[in-house]
C-alpha positions as CSV (number, residue, x, y, z in Angstrom):
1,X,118.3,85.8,117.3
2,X,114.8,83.9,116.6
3,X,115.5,80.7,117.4
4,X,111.5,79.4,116.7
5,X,110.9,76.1,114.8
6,X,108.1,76.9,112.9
7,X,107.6,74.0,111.1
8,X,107.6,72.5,114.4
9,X,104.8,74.5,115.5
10,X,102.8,73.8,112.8
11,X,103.6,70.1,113.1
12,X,101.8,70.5,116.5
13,X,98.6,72.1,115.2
14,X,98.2,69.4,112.5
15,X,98.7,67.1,115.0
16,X,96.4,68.2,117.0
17,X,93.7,68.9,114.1
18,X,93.7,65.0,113.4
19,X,93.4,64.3,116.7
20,X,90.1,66.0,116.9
21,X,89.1,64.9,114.0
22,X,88.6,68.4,113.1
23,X,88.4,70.4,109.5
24,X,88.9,73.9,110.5
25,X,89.1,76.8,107.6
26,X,92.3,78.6,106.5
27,X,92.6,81.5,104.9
28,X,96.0,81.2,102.6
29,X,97.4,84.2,101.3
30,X,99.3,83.2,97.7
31,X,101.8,85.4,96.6
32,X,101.4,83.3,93.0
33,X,100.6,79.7,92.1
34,X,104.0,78.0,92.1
35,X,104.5,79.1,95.6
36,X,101.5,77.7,96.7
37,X,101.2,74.4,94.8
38,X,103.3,72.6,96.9
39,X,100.9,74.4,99.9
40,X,97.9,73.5,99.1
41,X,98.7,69.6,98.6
42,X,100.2,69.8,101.9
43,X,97.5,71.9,104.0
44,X,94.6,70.9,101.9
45,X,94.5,67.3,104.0
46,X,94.1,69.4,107.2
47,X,91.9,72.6,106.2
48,X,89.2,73.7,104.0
49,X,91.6,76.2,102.3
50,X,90.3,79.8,100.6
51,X,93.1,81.5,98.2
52,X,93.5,84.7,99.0
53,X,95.0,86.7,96.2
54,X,96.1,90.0,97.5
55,X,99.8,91.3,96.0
56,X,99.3,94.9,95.1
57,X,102.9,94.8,94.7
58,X,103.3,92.8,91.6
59,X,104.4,95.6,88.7
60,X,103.3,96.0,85.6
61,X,99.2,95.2,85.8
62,X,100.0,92.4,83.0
63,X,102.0,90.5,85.1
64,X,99.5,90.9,88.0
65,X,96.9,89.3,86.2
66,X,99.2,86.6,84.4
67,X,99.6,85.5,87.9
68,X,96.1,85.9,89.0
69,X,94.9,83.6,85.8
70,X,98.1,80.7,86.8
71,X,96.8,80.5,90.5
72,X,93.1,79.8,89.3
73,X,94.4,77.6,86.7
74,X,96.1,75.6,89.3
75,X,93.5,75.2,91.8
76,X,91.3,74.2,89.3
77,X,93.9,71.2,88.5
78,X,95.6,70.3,91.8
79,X,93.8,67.0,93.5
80,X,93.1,67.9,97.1
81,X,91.1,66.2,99.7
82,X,89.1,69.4,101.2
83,X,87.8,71.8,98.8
84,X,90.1,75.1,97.5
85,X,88.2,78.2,96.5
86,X,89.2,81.4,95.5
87,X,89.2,84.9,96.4
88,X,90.7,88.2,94.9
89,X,91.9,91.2,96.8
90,X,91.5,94.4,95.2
91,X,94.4,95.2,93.1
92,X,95.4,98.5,94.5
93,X,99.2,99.5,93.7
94,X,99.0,102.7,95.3
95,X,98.7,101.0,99.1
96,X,101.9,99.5,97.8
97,X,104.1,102.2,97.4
98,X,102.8,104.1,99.8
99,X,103.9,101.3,102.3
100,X,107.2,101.7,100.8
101,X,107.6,105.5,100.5
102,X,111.1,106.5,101.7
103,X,112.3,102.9,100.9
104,X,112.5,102.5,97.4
105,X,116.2,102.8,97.3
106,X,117.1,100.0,99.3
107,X,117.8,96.2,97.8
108,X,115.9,92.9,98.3
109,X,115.2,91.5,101.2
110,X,115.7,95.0,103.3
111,X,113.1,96.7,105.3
112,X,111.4,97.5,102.0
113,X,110.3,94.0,102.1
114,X,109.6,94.0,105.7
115,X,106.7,96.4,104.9
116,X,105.3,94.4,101.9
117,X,105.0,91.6,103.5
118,X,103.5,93.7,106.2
119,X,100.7,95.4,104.1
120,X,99.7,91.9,102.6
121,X,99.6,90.1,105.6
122,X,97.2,92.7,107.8
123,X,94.9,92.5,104.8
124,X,94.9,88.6,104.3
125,X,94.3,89.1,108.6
126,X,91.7,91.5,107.8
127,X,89.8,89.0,105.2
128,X,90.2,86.2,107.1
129,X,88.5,87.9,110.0
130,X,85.2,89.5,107.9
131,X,85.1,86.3,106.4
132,X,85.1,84.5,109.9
133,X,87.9,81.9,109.3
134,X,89.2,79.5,111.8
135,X,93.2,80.5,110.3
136,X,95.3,82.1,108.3
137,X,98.7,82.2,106.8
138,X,100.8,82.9,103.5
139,X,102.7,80.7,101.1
140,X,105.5,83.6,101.3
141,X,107.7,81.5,103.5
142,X,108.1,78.6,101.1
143,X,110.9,80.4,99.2
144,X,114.7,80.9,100.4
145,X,114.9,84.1,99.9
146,X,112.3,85.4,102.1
147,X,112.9,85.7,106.3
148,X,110.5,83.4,107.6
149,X,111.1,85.4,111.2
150,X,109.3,88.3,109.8
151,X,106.9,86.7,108.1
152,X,105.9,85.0,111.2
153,X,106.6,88.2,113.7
154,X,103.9,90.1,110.8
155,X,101.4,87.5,111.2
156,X,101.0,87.3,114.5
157,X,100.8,90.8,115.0
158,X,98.0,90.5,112.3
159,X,96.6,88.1,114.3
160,X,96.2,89.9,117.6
161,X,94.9,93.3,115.7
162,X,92.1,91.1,114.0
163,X,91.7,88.1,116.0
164,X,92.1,85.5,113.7
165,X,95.0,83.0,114.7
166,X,97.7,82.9,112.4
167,X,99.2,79.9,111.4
168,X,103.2,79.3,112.1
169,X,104.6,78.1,108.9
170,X,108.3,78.0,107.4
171,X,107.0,75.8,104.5
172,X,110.5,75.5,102.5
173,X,111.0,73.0,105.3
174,X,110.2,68.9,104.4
175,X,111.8,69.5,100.9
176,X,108.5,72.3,100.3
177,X,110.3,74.4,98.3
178,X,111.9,71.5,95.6
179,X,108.4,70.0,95.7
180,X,107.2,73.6,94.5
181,X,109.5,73.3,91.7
182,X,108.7,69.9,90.6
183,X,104.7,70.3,90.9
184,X,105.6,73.8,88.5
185,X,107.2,71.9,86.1
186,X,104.3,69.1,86.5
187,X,101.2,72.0,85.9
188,X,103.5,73.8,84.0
189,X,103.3,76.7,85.9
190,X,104.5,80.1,85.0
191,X,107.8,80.9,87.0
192,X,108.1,84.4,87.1
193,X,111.9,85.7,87.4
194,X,111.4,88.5,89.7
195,X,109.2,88.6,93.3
196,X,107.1,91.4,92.0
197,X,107.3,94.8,92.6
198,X,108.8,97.4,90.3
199,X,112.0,97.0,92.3
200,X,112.6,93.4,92.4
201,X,112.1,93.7,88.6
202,X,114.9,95.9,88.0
203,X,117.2,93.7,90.2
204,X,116.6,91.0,88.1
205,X,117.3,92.5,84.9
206,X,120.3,94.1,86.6
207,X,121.6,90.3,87.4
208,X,121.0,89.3,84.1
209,X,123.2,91.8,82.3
210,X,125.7,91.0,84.7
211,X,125.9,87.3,84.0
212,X,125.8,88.3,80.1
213,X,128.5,90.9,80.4
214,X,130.3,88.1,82.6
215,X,130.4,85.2,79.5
């Protein structure tokens, strides 16, 4: 059992960042803008932040760039004290379920996801090294329903293969997650039902004729 405090961690680096008086850059991998709204007011008083949009997951192609258009949107909006740019991945749903191939069957939040979070994260590593940043990390950990242990176990493996440091992060911690919800409703976000993939889709809809066959 991973008994890590990652929040703690993190707590540490900051720390230590103001201490030195220091503006280092981040690369942060956004998995859509809601997620990363509460992020980015949080982290953008420590780091020069670059969004890095790469989800190759997110089915159909509409919804991919609905989400792509709401994460510029935001930063374009969102006050922050160091500057937020912007940079697309290449949209490449093939790496996805290739990643996934022999897993399809198996439900949310399985092994399935382990290796999604897994392609996205070596290739966030992989940008943030080319682009020679001082960090990087992913807004996936401000939601419940994602295991922050993997997400941090991924990125420092990233981090060692491409020798960028990865930073720790469980972000629903400090209330991250309700303030997520409450800057969405502020910037009127578009809250997506579903993660993203083809999969997650047709859990959703699944839930949903279950609570209407339930009234």
């Amino acid at each position: 059992m991973n008994h890590r405090n990652y929040q703690k961690e993190l707590d540490a680096i900051l720390s230590g960042l103001e201490r030195e008086r220091t503006v280092p850059s981040l690369l942060l991998h956004s998995c859509c803008a809601p997620c990363s709204s509460y992020v980015l007011e949080y982290l953008s008083s420590f780091f020069r932040i670059t969004v890095f949009y790469y989800n190759s997951n997110i089915s159909p192609a509409e919804e991919y760039r609905c989400r792509v258009d709401e994460q510029k949107r935001l930063i374009g909006q969102l006050p922050v004290k160091h500057p937020v740019s912007f940079l697309e991945g290449e949209y490449r749903p093939e790496e996805f379920y290739t990643a996934v191939k022999g897993l399809e069957r198996l439900p949310e939040g399985s092994e399935r996801c382990y290796a999604c979070y897994r392609l996205r994260l070596r290739e966030a590593a992989r940008a943030a090294s080319e682009g020679g940043f001082d960090y990087f990390t992913t807004t996936l950990s401000i939601s419940p329903l994602k295991r922050t242990d993997w997400l941090n176990e991924i990125g420092e493996e990233a981090a060692r293969e491409f020798g960028v440091p990865y930073l720790p992060s469980d972000f629903k911690k400090k209330g991250g997650y309700q303030r997520s919800i409450e800057l969405s409703r502020e910037y009127r976000l578009y809250r997506q039902d579903y993660c993203g993939c083809v999969f997650s889709k047709k859990e959703a809809e699944a839930r949903l004729l279950e609570r209407g066959g339930a009234k």
